[in-house]
N, C-alpha and C positions, 0 to 999 in steps of 0.2 A: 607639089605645092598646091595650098589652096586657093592663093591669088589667083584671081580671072586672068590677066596678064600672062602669067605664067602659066594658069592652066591650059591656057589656049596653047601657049609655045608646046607643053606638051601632048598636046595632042594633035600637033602639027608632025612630031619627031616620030610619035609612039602611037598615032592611029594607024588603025590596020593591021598591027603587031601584033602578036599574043605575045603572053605574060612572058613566055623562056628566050622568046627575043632580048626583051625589052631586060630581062634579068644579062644576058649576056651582054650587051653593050655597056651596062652601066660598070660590070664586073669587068670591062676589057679600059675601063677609062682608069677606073679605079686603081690595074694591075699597072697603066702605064705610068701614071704618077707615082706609086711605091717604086718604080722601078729608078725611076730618074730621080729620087728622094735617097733611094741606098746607094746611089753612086754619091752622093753629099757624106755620109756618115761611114764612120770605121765598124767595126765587126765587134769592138767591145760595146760603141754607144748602143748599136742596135741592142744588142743582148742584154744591155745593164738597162737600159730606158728604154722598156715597149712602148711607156706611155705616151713621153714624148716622142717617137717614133709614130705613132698610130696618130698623135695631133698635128705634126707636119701632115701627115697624108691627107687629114681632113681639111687642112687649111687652103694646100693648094689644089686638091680637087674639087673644092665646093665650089670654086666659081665654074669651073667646065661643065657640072653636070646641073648647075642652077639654072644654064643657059639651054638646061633641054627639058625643064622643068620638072627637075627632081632634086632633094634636100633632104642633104647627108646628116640624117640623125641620130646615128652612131655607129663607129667604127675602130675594132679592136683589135689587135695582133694575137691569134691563140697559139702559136709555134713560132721558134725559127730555129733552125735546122740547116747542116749542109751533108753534104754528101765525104765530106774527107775525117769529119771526126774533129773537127778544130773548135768549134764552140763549146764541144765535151770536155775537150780538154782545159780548155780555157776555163770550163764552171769546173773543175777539178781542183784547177789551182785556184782558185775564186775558194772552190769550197773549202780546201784544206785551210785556208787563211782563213775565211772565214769558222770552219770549225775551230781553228788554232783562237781565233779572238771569241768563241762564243765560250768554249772552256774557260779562257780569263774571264772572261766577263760572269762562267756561273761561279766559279770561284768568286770571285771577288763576288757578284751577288750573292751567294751564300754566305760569305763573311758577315758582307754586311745587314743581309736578311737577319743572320745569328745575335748580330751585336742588337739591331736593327728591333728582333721580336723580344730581346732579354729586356731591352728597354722598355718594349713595348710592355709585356707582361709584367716588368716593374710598373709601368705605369695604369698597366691594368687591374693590378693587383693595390695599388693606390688609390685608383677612379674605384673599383671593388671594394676598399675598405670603407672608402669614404660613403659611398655608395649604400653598402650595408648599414652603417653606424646612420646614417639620416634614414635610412629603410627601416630600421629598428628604431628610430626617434618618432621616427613620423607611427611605426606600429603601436607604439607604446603611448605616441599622443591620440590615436585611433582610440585605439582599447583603453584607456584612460573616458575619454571625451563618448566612447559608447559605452562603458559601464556608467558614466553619468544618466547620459541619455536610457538607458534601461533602469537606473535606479528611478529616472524620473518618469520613467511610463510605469513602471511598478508602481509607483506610488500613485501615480494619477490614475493607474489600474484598481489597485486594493481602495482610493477613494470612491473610485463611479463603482464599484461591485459595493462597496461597503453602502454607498449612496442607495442602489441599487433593492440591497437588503432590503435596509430603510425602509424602503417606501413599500417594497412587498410587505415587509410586516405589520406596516402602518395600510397597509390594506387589507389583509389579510386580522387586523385590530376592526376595523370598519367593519368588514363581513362577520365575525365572529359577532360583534357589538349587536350588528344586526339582528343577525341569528339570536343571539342570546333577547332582544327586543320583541319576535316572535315566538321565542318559546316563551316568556313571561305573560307574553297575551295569552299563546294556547292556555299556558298553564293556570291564566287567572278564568280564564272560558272553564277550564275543566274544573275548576277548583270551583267556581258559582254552581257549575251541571251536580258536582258531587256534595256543597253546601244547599243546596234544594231537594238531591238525593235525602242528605240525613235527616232534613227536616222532616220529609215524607216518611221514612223509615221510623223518626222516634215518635211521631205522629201514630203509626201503627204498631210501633214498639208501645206506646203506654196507651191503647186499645188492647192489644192484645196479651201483652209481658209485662210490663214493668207496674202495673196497678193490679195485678195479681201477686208478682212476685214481692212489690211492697207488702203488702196484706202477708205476707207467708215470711218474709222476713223481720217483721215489728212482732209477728208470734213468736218465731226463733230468737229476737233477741229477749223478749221477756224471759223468755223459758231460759235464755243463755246470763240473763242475769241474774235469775234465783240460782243456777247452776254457779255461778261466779262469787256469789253470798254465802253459799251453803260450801266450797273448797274453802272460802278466807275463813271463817268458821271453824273447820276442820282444821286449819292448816294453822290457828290463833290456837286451839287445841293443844296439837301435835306441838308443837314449837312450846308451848308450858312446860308439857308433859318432858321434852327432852331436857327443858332448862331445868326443871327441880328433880329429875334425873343425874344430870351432870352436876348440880348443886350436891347430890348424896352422894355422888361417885369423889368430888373433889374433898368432901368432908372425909371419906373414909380414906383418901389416900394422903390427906393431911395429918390422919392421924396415924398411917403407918411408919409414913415416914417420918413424924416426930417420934414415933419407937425405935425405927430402925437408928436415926439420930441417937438416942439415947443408949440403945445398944452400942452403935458402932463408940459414943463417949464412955459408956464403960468397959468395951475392950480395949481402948486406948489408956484409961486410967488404969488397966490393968495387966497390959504390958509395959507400959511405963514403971509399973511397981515391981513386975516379976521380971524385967529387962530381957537378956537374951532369953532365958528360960522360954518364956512366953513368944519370942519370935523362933524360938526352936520346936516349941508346938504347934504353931503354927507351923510349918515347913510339912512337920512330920504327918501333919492332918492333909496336907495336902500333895503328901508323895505319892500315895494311892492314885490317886485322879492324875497327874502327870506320867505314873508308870504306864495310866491303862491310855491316854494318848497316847504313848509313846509304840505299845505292843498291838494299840487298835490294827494298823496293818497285818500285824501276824495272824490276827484273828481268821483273817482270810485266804489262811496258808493251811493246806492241808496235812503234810508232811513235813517236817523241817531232817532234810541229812546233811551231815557233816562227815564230809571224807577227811581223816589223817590217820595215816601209820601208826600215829605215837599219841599213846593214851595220854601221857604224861604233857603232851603239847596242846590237848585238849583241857586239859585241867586247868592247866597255866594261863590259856586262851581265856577261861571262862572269869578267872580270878581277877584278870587284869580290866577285863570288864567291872565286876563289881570294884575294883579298885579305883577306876575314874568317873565313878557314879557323885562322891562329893565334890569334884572339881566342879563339875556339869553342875550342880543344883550351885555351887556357890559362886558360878560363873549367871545365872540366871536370877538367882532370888538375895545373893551377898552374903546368906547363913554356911559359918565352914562349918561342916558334917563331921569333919577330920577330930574337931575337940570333942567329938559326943563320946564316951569312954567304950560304948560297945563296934561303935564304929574303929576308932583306935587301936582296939585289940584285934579287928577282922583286918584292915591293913596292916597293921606290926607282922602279924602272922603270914600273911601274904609275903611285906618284903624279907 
């Protein structure tokens, strides 16, 4: 102890000792009180309650070994044990009862664990749904509430960019402005350099060129105006000359054509008089000229053969040719050949 009082007692007891002394004394007081403590108690308390066993020894040995200035600050029972085998036996039947009640009881705890976790996991599967459903209300108030908030920095974004622009452009208007302010100075600087250039230039232009080549072009234009008097002239001529030209050419083709006129009215008054007659000479004046279109390609035929066997099919061949020679002209000109009497007698004979 660290009382003065009592550390004195103990060093009244325990000067001079060493430490294995002073261990041995306090361990022989200690062994005498457990001793005369387990004559008090039966063989089960000891065994079933170390604790209270080890708190009796403390209790009545603290004042003996206080008195030699020392204080018992803790003391525990780690064994007890005999020599016949009876406490074994004793925790056998202890243990078998007790395993017999721990089996009930994991039974039954398991039971009721079973009932116990179905409930639970109902109930967790309840706090879960519910859980979920405010999870997903609350995400969907989220994600609602930030696609706002993004719709509205977008916007406040595409504002300050567009803002932004602006004002680049309206700067970028300014410098341009500028620029275009100093290129209008240069260009009225170069435009003065190059309006004092031409002064000086035609200054030496009508020194040098332009009072010669006036002089040289009021002679060419004289000369280009007698030249321009004497074409109109010519050409007052010429233009006579064609008009009472075309004057004599339209006199004489007025007067062919009032012949041809007269003509053409006295072939008309005269097939009129001589009726078919007169358009059957006609016809016949102009088979000649339709034959020789008609044979102008053979003109260009060197050979003409005709392969057949049979004389008699060639003949036949040839006739039935002349035989649709009046169809043809009265399929084209309206005159039938067929009433002409020599014609008549070459088809009868035919058919």
């Amino acid at each position: 102890m660290t009382e003065k009082e009592l550390l004195a007692v103990a060093c009244e007891q325990f000067l001079g000792k060493n430490v294995h002394d002073i261990k041995n004394v306090v361990l022989q007081t200690l062994e005498g009180h457990l001793r005369s403590i387990l004559g008090t108690l039966t063989v089960e308390q000891i065994y079933q309650d170390r604790d209270q066993f080890a708190k009796l020894v403390r209790e009545v040995a603290a004042p003996d070994v206080g008195r030699m200035g020392i204080e018992i600050l803790s003391f525990t029972i780690k064994d007890v044990y005999d020599k016949v085998s009876y406490l074994s036996s004793l925790g056998k039947t202890q243990t078998a009862a007790v395993q017999r009640d721990a089996d009930i009881g994991v039974a039954e705890a398991e039971r009721d664990a079973g009932i116990r976790e179905a409930e639970c996991k109902k109930e967790t599967l309840d706090v879960k749904f519910m859980a979920d459903t405010k999870v997903a209300d609350s995400k969907r108030a989220f994600e609602m509430q930030k696609a706002a908030f993004s719709q509205e920095i977008n916007v406040k974004t595409a504002e300050a960019q567009l803002a932004y622009e602006l004002q680049g452009a309206k700067e970028q208007q300014k410098i341009r402005q500028e620029e275009i302010e100093i290129e209008v100075v240069q260009r009225r600087k170069q435009i003065d350099v190059e309006e004092k250039e031409i002064i000086r230039m035609d200054k030496e232009l009508i020194g040098t060129v332009r009072r010669p080549a006036e002089a040289e072009a009021h002679r060419m234009q004289e000369i280009a105006e007698g030249e321009k008097v004497k074409q109109v002239l010519i050409a007052q001529a010429e233009a006579e000359k064609i008009r009472k030209i075309g004057e004599a050419e339209a006199s004489v083709i007025e007067a062919i054509g009032k012949a041809e006129a007269e003509k053409m009215k006295l072939k008309a008054e005269a097939y009129q008089q001589y009726g078919e007659a007169a358009k059957l000479a006609l016809v016949l004046d102009a088979l000649p000229q339709i034959a020789a279109k008609v044979s102008a390609p053979l003109a260009k035929v060197d050979e003409i053969v005709i392969l057949s066997g049979d004389n008699n099919k060639l003949t036949s061949d040839v006739t039935r040719l002349l035989a649709e020679i009046p169809a043809s002209v009265h399929a084209l000109t309206g005159v039938d050949l067929s009433k002409i009497p020599l014609i008549q007698k070459a088809t009868g004979a035919q058919a």
